[in-house]
Backbone bond lengths (Angstrom), bond angles and torsions (degrees), N, CA, C in turn:
res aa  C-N    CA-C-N  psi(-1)  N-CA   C-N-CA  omega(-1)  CA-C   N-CA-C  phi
1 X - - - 1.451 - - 1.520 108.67 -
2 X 1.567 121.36 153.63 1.149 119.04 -174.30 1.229 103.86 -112.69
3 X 1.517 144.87 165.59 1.573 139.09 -176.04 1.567 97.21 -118.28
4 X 0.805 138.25 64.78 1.662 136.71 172.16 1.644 101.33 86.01
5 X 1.635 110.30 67.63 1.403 91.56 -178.18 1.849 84.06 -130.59
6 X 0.950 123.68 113.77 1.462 127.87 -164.29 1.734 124.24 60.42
7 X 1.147 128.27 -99.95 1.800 112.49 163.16 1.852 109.73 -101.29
8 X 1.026 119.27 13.01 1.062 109.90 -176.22 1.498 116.06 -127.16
9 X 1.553 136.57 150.99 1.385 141.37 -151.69 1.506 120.42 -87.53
10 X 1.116 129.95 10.73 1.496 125.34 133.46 1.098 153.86 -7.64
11 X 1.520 133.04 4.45 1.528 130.08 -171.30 1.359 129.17 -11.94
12 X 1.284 87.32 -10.85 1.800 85.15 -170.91 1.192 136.13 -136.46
13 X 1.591 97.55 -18.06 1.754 125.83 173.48 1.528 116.49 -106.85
14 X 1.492 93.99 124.60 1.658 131.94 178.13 1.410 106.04 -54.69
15 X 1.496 134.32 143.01 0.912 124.62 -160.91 1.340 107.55 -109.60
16 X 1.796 110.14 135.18 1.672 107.41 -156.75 1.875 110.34 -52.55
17 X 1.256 112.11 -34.11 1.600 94.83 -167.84 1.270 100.54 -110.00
18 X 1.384 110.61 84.93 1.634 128.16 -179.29 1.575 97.20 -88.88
19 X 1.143 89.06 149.00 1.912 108.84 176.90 1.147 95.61 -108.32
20 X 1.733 91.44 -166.27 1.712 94.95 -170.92 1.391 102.55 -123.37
21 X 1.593 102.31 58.10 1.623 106.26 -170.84 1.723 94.16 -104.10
22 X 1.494 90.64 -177.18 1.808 94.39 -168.30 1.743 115.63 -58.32
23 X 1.298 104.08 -51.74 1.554 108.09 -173.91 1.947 103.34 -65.56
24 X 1.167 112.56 -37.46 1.649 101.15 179.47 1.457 106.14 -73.66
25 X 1.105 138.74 -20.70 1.649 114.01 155.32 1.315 129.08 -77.72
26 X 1.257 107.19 -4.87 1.916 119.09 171.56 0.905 96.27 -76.25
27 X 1.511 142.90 -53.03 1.206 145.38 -173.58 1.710 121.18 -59.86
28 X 1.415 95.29 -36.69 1.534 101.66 -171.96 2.218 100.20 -90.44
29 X 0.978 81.87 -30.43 2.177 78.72 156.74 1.234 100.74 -81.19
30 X 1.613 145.26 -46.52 1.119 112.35 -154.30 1.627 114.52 -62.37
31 X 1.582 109.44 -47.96 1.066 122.61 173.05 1.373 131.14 -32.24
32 X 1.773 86.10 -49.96 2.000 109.08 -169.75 1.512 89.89 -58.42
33 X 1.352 119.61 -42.90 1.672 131.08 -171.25 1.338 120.10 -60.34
34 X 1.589 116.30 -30.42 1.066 122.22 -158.49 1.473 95.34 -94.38
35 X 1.375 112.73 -53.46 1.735 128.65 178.13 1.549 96.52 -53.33
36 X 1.284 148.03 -45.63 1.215 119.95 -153.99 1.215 106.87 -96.35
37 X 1.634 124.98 -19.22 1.312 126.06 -164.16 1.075 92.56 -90.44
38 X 1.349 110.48 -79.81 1.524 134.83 179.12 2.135 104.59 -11.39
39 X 1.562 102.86 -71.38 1.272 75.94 163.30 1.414 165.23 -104.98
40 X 1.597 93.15 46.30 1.504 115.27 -162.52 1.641 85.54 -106.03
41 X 1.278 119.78 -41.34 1.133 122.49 175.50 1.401 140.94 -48.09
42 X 1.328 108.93 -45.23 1.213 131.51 160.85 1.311 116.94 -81.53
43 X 1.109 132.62 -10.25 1.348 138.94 -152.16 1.798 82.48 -99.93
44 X 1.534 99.80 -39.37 1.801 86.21 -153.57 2.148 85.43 -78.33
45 X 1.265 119.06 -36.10 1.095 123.59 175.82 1.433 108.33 -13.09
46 X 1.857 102.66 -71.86 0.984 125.13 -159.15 1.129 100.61 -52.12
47 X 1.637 125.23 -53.35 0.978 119.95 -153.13 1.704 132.09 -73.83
48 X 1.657 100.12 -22.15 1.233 121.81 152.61 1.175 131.16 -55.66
49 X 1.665 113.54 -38.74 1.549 100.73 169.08 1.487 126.36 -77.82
50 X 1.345 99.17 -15.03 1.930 110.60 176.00 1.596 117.40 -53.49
51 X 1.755 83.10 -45.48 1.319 98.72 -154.46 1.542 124.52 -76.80
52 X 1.925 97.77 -17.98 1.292 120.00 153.85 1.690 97.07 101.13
53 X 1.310 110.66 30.80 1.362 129.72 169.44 1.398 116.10 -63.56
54 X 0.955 93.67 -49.58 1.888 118.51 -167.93 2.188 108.68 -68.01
55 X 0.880 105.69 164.38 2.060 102.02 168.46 1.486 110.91 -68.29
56 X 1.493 118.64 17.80 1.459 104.73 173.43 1.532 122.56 141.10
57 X 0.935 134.91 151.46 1.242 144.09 -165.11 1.831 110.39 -66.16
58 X 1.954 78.05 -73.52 1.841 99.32 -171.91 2.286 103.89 -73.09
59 X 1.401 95.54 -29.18 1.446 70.69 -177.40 2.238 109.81 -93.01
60 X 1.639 117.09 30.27 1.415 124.36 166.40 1.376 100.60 -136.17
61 X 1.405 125.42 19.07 1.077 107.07 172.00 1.416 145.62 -85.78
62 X 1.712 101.83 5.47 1.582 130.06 147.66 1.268 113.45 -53.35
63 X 1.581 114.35 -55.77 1.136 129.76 -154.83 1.885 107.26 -68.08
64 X 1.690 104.42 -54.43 1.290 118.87 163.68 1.976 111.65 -29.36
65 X 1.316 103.72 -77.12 1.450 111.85 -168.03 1.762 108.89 -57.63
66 X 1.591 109.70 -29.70 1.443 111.92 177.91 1.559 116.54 -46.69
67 X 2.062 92.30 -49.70 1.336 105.46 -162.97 1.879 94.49 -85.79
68 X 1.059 144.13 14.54 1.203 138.23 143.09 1.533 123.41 -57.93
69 X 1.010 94.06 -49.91 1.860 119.73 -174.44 1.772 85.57 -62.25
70 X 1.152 107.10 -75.79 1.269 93.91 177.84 1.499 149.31 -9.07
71 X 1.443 82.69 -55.36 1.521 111.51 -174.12 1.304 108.90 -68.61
72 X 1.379 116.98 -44.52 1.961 132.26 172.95 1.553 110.81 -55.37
73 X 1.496 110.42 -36.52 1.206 127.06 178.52 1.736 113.98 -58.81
74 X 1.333 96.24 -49.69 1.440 102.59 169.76 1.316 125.59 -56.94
75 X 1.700 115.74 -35.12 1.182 136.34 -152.01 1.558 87.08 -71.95
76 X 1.236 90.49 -49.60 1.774 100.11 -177.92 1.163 128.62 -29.89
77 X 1.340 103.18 -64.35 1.395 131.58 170.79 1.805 103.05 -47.83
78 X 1.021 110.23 -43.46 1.845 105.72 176.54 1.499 102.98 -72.79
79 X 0.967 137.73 -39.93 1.500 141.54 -170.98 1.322 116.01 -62.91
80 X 1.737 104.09 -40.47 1.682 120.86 174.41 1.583 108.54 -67.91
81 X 1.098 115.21 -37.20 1.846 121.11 176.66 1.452 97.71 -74.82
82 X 1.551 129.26 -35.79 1.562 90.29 -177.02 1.176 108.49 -94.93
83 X 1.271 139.55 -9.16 1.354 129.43 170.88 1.381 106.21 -48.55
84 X 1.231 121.73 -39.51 1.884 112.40 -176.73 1.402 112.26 -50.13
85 X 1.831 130.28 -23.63 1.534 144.28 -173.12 1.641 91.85 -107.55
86 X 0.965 133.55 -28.58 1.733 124.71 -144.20 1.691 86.65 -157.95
87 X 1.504 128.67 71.72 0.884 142.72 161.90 2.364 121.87 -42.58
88 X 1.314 104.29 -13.37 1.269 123.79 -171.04 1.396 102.36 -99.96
89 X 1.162 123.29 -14.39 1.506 136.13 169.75 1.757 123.38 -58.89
90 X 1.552 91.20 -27.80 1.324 111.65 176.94 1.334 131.79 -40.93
91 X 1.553 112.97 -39.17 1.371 127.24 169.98 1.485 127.43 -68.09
92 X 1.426 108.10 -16.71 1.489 125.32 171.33 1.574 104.38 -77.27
93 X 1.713 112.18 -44.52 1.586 104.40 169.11 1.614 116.73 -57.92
94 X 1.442 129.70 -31.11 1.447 129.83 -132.47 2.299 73.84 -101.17
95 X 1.193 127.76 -39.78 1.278 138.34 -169.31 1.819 96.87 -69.39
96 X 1.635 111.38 -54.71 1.612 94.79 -165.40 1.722 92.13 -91.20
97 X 1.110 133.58 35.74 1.502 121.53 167.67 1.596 113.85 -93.11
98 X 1.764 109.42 -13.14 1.145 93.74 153.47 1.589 150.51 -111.80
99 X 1.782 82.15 51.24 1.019 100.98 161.26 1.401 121.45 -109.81
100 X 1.338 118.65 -7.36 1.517 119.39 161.89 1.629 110.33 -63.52
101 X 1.632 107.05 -42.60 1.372 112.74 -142.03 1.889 87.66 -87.16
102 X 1.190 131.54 -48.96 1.163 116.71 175.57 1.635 129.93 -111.72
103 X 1.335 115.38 -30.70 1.506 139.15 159.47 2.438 108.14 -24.12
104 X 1.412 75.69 -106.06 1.122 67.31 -170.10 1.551 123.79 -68.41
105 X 1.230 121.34 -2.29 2.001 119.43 161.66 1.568 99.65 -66.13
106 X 1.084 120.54 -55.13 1.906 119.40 -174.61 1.661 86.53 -50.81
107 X 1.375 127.67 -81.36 1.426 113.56 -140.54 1.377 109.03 -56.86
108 X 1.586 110.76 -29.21 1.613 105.04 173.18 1.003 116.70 -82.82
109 X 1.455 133.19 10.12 1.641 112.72 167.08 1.460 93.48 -121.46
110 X 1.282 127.21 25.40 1.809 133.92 138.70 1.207 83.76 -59.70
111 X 1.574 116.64 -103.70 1.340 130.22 -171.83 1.550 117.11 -7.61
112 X 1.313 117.31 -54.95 1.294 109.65 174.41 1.570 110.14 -75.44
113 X 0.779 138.59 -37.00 2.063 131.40 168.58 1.777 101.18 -51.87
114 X 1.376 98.17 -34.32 1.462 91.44 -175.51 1.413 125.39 -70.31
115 X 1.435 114.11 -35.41 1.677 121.47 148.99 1.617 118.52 -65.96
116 X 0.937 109.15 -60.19 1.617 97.63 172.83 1.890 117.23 -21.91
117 X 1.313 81.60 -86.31 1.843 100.76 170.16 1.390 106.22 -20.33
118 X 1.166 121.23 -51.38 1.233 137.27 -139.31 1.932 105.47 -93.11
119 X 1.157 100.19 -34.28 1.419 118.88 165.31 1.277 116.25 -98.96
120 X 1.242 122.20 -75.94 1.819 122.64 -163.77 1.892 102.67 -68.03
121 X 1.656 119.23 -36.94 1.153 110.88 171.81 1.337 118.72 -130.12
122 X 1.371 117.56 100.45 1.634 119.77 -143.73 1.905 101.12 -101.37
123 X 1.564 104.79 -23.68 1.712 114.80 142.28 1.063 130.59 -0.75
124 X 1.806 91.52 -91.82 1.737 132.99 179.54 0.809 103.60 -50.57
125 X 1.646 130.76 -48.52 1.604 135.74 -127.37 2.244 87.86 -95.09
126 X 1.427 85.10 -26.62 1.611 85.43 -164.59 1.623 104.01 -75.86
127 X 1.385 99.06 -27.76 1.764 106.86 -169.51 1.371 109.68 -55.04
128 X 1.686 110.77 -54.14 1.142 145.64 -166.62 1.887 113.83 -88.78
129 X 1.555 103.11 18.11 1.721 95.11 -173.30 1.714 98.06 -100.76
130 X 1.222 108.48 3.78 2.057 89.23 -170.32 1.655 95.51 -71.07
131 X 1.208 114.63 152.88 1.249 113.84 163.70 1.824 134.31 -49.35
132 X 1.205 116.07 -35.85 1.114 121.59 174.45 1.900 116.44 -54.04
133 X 1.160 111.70 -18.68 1.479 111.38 170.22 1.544 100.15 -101.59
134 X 1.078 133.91 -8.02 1.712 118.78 166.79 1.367 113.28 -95.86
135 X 1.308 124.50 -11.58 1.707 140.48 137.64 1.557 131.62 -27.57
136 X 1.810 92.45 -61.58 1.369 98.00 169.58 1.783 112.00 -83.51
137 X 1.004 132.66 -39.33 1.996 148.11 173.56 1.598 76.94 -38.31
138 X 1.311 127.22 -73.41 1.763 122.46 -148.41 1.704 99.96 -75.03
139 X 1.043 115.91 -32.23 1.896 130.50 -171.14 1.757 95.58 -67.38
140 X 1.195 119.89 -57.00 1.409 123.60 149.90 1.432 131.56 -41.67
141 X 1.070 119.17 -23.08 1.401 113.59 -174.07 1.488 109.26 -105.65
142 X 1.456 99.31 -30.03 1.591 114.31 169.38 1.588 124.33 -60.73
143 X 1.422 114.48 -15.28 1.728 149.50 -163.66 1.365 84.78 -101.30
144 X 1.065 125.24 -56.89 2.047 133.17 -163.91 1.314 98.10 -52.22
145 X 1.772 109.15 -61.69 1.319 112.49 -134.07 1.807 94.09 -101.30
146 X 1.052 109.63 -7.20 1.734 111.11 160.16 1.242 109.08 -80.76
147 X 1.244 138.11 -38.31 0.902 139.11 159.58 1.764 129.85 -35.25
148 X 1.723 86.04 -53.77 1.932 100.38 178.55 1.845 99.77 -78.09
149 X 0.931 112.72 -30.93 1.752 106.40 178.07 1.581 107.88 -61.01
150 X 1.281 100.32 -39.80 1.962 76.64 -174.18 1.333 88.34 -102.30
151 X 1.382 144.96 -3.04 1.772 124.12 159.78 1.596 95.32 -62.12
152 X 1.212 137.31 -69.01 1.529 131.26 152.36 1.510 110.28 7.06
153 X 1.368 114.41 -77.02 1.510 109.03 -154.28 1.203 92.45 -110.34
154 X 1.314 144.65 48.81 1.435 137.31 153.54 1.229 106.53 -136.79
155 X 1.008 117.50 -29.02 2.117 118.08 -151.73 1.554 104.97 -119.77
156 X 1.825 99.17 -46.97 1.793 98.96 -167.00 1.656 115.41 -89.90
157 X 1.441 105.73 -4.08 1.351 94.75 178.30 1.882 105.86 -82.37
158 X 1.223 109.87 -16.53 1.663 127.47 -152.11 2.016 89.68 -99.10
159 X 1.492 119.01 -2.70 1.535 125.06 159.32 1.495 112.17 -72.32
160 X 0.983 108.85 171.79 1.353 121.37 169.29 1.165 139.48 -93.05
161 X 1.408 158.28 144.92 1.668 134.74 -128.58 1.286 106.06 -93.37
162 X 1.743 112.11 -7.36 1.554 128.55 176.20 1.772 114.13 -77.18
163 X 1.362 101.46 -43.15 1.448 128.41 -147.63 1.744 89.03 -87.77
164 X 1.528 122.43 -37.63 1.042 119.65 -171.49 1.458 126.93 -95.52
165 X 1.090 95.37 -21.35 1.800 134.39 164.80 1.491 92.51 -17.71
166 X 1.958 73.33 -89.93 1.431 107.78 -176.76 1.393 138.68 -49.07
167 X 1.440 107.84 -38.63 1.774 115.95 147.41 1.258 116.31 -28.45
168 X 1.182 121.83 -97.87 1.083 153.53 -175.91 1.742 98.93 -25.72
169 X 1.364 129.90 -71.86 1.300 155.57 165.51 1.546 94.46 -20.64
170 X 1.382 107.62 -86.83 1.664 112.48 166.76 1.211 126.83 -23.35
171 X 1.481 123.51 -68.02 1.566 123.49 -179.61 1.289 101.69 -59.66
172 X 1.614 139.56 -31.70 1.734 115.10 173.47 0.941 121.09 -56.63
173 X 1.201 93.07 -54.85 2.070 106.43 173.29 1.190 108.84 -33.58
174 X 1.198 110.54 -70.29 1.825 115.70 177.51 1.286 108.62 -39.29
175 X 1.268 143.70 -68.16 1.523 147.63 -133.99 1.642 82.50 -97.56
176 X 1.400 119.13 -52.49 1.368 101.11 -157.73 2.205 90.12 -72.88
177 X 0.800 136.03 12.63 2.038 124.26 -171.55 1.569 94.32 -102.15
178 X 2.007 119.72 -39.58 1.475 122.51 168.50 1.365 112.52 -56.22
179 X 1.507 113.41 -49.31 1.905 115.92 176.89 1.654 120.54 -54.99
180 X 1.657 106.09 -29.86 1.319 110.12 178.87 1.412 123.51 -93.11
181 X 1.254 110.99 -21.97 1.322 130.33 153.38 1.468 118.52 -53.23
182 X 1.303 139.74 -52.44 1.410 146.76 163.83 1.761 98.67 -61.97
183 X 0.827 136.05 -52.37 1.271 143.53 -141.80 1.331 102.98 -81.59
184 X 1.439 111.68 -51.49 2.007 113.87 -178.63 1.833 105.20 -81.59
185 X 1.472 112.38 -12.94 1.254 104.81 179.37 1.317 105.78 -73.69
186 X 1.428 108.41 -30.59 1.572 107.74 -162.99 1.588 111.42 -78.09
187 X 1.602 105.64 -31.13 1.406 114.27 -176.07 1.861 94.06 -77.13
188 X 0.933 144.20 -52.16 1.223 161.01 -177.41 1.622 109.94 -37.85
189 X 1.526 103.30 -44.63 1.649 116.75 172.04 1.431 105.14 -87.72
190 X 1.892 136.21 -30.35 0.863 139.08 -173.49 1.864 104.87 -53.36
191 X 1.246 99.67 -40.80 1.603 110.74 -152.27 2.077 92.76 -98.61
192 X 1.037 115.66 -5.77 1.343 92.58 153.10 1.266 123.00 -76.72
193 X 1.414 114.93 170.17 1.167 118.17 159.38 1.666 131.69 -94.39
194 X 1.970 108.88 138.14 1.193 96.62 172.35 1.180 141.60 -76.29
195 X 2.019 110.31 -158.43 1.609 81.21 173.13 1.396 128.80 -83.45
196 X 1.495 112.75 -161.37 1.411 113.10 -159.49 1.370 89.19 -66.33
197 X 1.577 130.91 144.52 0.997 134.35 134.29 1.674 113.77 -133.07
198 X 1.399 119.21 163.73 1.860 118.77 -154.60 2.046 86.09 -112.91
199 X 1.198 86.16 126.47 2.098 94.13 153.45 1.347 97.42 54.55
200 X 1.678 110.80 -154.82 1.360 106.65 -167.85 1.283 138.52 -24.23
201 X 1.671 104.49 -46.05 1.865 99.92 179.47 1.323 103.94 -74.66
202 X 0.688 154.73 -17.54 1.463 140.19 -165.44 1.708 96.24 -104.44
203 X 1.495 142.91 -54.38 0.747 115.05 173.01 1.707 137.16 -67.79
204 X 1.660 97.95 4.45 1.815 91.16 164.68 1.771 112.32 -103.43
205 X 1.298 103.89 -7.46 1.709 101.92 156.78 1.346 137.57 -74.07
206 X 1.655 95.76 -24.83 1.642 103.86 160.99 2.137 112.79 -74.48
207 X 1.047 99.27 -32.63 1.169 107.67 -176.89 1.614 118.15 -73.15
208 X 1.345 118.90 -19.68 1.534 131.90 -172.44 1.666 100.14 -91.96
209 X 1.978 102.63 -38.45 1.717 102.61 -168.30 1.553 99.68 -87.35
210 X 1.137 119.90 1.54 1.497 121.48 176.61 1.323 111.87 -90.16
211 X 1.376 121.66 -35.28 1.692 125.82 -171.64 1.755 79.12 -81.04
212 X 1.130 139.71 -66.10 1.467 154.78 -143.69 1.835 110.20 -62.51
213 X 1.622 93.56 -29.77 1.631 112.65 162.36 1.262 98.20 -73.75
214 X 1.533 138.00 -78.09 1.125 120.72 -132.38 1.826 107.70 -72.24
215 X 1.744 109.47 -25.94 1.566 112.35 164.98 1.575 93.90 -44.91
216 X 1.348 130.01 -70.90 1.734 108.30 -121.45 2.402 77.33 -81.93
217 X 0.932 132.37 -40.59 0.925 130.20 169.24 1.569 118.88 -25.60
218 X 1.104 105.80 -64.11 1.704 119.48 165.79 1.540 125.39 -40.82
219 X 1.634 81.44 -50.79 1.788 101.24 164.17 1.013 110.80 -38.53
220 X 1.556 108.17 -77.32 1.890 120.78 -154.92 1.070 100.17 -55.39
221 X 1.750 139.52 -53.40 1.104 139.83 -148.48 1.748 106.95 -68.32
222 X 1.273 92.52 -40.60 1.919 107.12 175.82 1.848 105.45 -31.84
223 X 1.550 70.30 -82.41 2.317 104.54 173.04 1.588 89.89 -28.88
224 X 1.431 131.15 -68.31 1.433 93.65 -132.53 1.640 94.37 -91.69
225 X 1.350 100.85 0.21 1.865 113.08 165.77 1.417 117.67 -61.85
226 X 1.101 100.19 -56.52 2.122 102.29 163.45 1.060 126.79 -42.74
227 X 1.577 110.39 -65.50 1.318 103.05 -179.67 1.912 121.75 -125.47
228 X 1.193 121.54 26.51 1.165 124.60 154.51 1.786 123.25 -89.44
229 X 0.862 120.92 -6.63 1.404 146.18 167.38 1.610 98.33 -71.39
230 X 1.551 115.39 -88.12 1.576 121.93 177.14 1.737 102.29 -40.68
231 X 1.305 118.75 -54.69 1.523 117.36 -179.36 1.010 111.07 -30.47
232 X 1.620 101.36 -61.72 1.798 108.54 -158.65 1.756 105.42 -61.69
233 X 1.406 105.78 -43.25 1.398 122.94 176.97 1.664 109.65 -22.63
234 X 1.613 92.69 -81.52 1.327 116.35 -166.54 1.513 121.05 -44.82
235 X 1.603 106.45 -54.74 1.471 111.00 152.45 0.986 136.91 -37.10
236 X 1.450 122.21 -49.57 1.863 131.85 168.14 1.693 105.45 -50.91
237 X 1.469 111.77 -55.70 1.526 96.64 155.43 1.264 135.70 -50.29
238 X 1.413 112.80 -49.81 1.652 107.96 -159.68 2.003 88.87 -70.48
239 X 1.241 125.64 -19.27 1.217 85.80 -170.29 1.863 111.01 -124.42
240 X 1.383 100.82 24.55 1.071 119.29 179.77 1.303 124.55 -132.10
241 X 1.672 103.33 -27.45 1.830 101.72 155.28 1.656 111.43 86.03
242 X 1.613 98.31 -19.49 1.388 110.76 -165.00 2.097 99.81 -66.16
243 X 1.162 125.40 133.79 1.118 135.84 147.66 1.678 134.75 -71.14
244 X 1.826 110.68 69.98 1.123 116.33 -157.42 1.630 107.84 -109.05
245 X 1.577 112.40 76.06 1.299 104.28 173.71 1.332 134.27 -26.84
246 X 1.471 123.13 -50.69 1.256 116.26 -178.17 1.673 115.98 -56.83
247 X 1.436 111.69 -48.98 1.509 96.01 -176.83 1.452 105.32 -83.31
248 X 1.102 149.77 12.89 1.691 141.95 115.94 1.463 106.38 -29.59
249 X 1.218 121.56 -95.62 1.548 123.26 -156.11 1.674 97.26 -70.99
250 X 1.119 141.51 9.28 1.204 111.99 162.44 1.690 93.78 -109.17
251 X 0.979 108.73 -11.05 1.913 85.85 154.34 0.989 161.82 -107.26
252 X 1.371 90.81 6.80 1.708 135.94 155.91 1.557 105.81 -70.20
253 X 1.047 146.82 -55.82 1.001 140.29 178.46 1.643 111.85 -77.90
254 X 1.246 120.88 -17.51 1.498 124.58 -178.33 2.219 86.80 -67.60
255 X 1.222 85.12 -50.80 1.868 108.45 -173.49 1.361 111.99 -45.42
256 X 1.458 131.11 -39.50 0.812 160.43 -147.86 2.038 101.68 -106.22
257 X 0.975 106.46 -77.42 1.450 116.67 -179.18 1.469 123.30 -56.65
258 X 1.495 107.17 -31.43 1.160 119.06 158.56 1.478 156.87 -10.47
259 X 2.197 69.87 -57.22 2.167 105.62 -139.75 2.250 69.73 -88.40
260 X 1.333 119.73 -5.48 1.659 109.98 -157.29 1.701 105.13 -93.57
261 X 1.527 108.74 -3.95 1.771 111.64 179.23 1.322 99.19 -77.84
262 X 1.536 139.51 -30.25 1.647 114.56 -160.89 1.267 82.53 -90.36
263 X 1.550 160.13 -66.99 1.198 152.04 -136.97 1.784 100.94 -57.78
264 X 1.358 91.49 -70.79 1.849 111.10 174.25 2.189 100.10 -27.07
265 X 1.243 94.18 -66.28 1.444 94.48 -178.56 1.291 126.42 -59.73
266 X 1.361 123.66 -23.41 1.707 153.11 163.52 1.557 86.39 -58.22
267 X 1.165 123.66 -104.73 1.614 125.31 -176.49 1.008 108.90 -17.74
268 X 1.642 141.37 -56.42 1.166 129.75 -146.79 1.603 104.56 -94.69
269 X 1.705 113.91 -19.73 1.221 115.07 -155.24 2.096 84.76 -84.43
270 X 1.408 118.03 -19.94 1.914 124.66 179.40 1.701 105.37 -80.08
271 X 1.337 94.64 -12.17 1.689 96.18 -174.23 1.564 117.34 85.75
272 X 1.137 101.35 34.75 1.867 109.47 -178.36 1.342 119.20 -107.95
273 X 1.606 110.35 7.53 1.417 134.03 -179.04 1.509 116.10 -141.83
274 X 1.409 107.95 -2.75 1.560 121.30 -176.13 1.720 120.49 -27.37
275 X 1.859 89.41 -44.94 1.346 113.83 -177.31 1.536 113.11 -71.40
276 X 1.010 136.04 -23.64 1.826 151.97 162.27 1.499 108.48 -57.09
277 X 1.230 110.63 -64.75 1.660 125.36 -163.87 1.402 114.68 -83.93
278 X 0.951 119.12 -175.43 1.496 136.06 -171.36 1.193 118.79 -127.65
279 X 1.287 119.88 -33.86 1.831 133.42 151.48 1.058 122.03 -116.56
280 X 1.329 97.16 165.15 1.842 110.34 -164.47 1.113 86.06 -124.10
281 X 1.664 112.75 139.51 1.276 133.62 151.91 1.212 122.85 -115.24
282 X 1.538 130.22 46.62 1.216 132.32 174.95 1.362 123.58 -75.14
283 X 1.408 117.87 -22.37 1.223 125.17 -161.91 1.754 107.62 -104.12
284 X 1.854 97.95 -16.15 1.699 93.49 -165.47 1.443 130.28 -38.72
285 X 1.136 104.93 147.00 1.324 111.55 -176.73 1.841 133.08 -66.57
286 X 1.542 92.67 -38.65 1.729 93.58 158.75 1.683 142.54 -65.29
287 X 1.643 99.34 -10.68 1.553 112.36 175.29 1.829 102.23 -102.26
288 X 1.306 122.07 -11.04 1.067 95.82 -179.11 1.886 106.22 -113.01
């Protein structure tokens, strides 16, 4: 099955009888690009949070399972390149696609409840921070998205290229309106002001909610880069039918390039990019 890769719902898979025309080698780098970085990227992620590099287990342990998903995501991307040699491979794509379609949107709009909470209701956020409730949130999502892999490879390939389009199209919308919803509240509370405090304290709280804006800012812009791009995509098909490669592969790769700002910002926010950036977000206040 394809996720929006010409009329059909794929985001992410290359289409088995690729030629050797311009857009099927964009496709076959984007992938090659996505698989090699993608999981070196996450890989080192991972390996940082194991290793106990990071501020903590229970308060990245969104972040951990995100960058798992990730990693499958990539896998994907290798699975879609060999189907072009090993056409029977296909069913391994049609199984990890639902992990595009519900996997990693759920863990990132955890992530975003998890800043929200964390800002607009800092209460809740405290009630709800032991690890054993971000255990069950990921144990749940892990139930979802096994779930969407074999709806994937049993039910959605056997839809119609209209019917699935549009699925697919829908649930971004959805996940990405919950991500933006957490996301402008948080920037929204970021940019008030607190309480009174005189001289030093107050000017390193403006200084913490300012680095802490421009993260969740960075964020949103990512999110609605992933999947408002494919959105817009999918729609121009479902209601136009038109088969327009170019805005396929440039939103596959918009899709693709994307998914690499929260990791990048993960590194930099542990200090593993310190030397790249210009601010540090190690200390922010919404991850800890």
């Amino acid at each position: 099955m394809e996720l929006m890769n010409g009329s059909t719902v794929n985001f992410t898979e290359a289409s088995v009888n690729l030629t050797t025309s311009e857009h099927d080698m964009l496709t076959i780098f984007a992938l090659s690009f996505h698989f090699v970085f993608g999981f070196l990227t996450h890989s080192y992620v991972i390996w940082i949070l194991i290793t106990g590099t990071a501020s903590g287990l229970a308060s990245e342990f969104f972040n951990l399972n995100l960058s798992v998903f990730e990693n499958i995501l990539s896998l994907n991307s290798l699975f879609n390149l060999l189907t072009i040699r090993f056409p029977n491979l296909i069913i391994i794509s049609h199984f990890l696609m639902g992990v595009v379609i519900s996997g990693r949107p759920l863990f990132q709009c955890l992530i975003c409840v998890e800043r929200y909470l964390a800002v607009v209701h800092p209460v809740t956020f405290l009630k709800y921070r032991p690890l054993r409730y971000r255990v069950i949130c990921c144990a749940v999502v892990w139930i979802i998205s096994v779930g969407f892999c074999l709806f994937s490879m049993f039910i959605l390939v056997l839809l119609t290229d209209l019917s699935s389009t549009w699925l697919c199209t829908v649930l971004f919308l959805f996940f990405l309106s919950i991500q933006l919803f957490c996301l402008v509240a948080v920037l929204r509370a970021l940019k008030q002001s607190g309480p009174g405090e005189r001289g030093r304290e107050r000017k390193e709280e403006n200084h913490m909610k300012r680095r802490a804006f421009y993260l969740i800012l960075i964020t949103t812009v990512s999110l609605i880069l992933i999947y408002l791009p494919t959105a817009i995509t999918g729609f121009h098909w479902v209601l136009t039918q038109g088969d327009n490669q170019e805005l396929w592969s440039s939103s596959k790769i918009i899709f693709f390039l994307a998914g690499f700002v929260e990791p990048i910002l993960f590194l930099h926010r542990t200090g593993k990019l310190s030397c790249l950036c210009s601010y540090n977000f190690k200390n922010t206040l919404i991850l800890q």
